[in-house]
Every structure is written in C-alpha cells, then in structure tokens.
C-alpha angles and dihedrals in degrees: 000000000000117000127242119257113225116253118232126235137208122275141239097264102037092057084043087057095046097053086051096056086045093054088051102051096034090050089046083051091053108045086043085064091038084059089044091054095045093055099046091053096053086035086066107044082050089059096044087051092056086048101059087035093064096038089058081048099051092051110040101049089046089052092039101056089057097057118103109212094187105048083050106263088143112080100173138346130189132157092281110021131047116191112197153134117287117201115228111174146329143220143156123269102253087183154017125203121227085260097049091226094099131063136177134206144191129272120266095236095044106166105244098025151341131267101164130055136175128192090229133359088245092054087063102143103276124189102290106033113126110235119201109219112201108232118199089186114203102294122089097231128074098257107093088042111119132150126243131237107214122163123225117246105173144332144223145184126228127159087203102077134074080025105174142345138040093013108025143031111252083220118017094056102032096118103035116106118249112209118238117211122208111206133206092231134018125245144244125275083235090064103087143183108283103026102128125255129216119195127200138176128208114256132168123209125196149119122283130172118233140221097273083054103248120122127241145173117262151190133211120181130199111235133161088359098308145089119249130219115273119261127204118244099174145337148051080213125173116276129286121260139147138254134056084259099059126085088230107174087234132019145165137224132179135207139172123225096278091066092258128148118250108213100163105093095211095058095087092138094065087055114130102156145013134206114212121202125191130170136180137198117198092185148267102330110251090219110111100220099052085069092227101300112166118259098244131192141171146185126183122197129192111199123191111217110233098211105035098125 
C-alpha cells in the first residue's frame, strides 16, 4: 500500500496576511454601516422635524385669515401667544322669536342644499361662544351694514320651526331639529330672517413646554364659560424665548396695513399682518463628522389678515 504524502499547510505569514485582509475589508464593512445607520437616523429626525413644521404651517395660516382685527377678534397678543377669536361655522338666522333674543337656524344635512357649516362636528356653537350677526341696516347701500356681536346663552332642539320654504323641505326635513340660539341681548328690528350668522369661539395659541420638558405648540379653547387645558398641535419646537434676536420655536410678529411693525401690545385692532416663526430642533446629528451640531430647521410664514378693515 502507498503511503500518504503529507499535505502542506499555510504559513505564518500567509495566515498573518489573511487575517489582515480580513480586518481591512470587515472593518470597511463595518464603518460603512456605521455611516448608513448614522444617516438614517438623522434622515429621519429630519424628516419628523419637516413634518411638524408643516403641520404647524398648515393650522395656523388657515385660523389666522379669518380673523377680523378691527371688529376685536383679537383678545390678547404677545411674542409667543395670540388670544383670539376662531371662527367655527355659519348659517343664516330661519327665525326670530317676538323678543328678538332668540334665533333659529336650519339644520346642517338639509335635503336640497346647505345652509349651515361647521368647521368640525365637535365646533358646533356651545354657551358662551360669541356669534357676529350681519346687519343691512335701512338704507339700500352698504354703508350702515355692520355686523353684530351677540353672546350664546343656551341652546335647544326642535324639529317645528323654519318649517318650508325657502330654508327648509316641507317633507324631507320634516323631522330634522333646528337649533335655537338664546342670546345675551335682543336685536334690532333692522336684523331680519335670512341675514347670515357667523359664529366664533375664543382660542389661544401659543407655545408651552410639557411635562417631558420639550416645547409645542399648543391650543386652549373657551367653552361653557372656562378655559380648557392646552392641547398639542404640533412640535416638539425650540423653547420659547424673547427678543427678534432669539431662535424661539414659535414666535409672533404684527404689523398694520403700511408694513409697520406693532409693538404695543394693546394695539390688536391696527393689525393687518402677522410673521410666524417656528423652529424645530430633532437633536444632536448621529453622524460622526458633524461633531454633534443640532439638526435645525425653520419656516416663516406672513399671513395677511382678511378682515382687518
């Protein structure tokens, strides 16, 4: 029987070689993943930033070119808190009782059209929402028109009233519940069926720092005669703090109709415009290189107020 030859294995220096290729490329392989992970992860707190950002974006524009300067709807304003008056729905008056402190109006899924729109089912008009009543006056032009401020009191449901034409369907909405409105005073003999309601409720938006210590921005509504809690709407947003020079997460500026800036505080009816700033920080960045610099980002908005004359 032949005998074996003896295989021969690898070197010293050969398997020292090897295990140094294999350190290169596996530690190439790992920082390259290392860098992968750090991106994504700033990637997406980049990502989450933008978002709130233009949430915040999306809300306060839309609630703020409603707002009518002049006629009061702003309560308060400071650099980091606006109170005012949010509108929530409108209708048209379907009927007045014999002491003009009470109106009615029609249903919101009337059959052939629609007289009355909120913005949400749960902004329907509540006791102590302030309601704008739109007064022609007796002359024929626009210039005794004005719109009156009237408070709720109470309400009530009944499917008897602003039965037919021209609101309402004799049949199709026989059975559906108008809403009565008590007001706090009675109106004019010059306010008729038919002249258009809008109604509003008092909100404050501004930025207010949680629990957990982050900041967002937030919103508190008046209803049945008391401030609510504050609820977030977006963030989180970089603290709060004063000044033009400052990179508060939210902060207001006013201006008149010139383009000049308001700073009396007081002044809330010459209001023609307002700059919102919001600013976010997601963090230190995870990428190595960027030495832990905070991942910073900004939108300012300047939003012309509609009814501000």
């Amino acid at each position: 029987m032949p005998a074996l030859k003896a295989r021969r294995g690898l070197t010293l220096p050969e398997l020292l070689v090897a295990f140094l290729l294999l350190a290169i490329v596996g530690g190439g392989l790992t920082r390259v993943m290392i860098k992968q992970q750090q991106f994504y992860k700033d990637a997406r707190a980049t990502a989450r930033s933008k978002r709130e950002l233009r949430l915040g974006a999306t809300v306060l524009p839309f609630e703020l070119r409603s707002v009518s300067s002049s006629g009061g709807d702003i309560l308060s304003m400071t650099e980091g808190e606006l109170t005012m008056r949010a509108y929530t729905g409108t209708s048209v008056i379907c009927a007045i009782s014999g002491g003009r402190d009470d109106i009615w109006i029609p249903p919101t899924n009337l059959a052939k059209h629609t007289l009355t729109t909120y913005i949400s089912s749960s902004n329907k008009p509540q006791n102590g929402d302030t309601i704008f009543i739109f007064n022609e006056g007796p002359k024929i032009g626009s210039q005794d028109d004005t719109w009156l401020q009237r408070v709720i009191t109470g309400a009530d449901y009944a499917a008897s009233d602003c039965s037919g034409a021209p609101f309402t369907d004799p049949v199709l909405d026989a059975t559906k519940k108008r809403t009565r409105y008590h007001l706090d005073l009675a109106l004019p003999a010059d306010v008729t069926v038919g002249a258009v309601v809008r109604f509003t409720r008092p909100v404050i938006y501004s930025i207010y720092q949680e629990a957990s210590g982050s900041w967002y921005l937030g919103i508190k509504e008046y209803t049945n005669g008391a401030w609510g809690t504050t609820s977030p709407l977006a963030g989180p947003y970089r603290a709060f703090a004063s000044g033009d020079g400052s990179q508060s997460g939210l902060q207001f500026r006013f201006y008149d109709s010139l383009g000049v800036r308001i700073t009396n505080m007081m002044e809330g009816t010459r209001v023609a415009r307002l700059d919102v700033y919001l600013r976010t920080n997601a963090g230190r960045s995870a990428i190595t290189e960027r030495k832990g610099v905070d991942l910073q980002d900004s939108v300012v908005m300047r939003v012309a107020l509609r009814n501000f004359k």
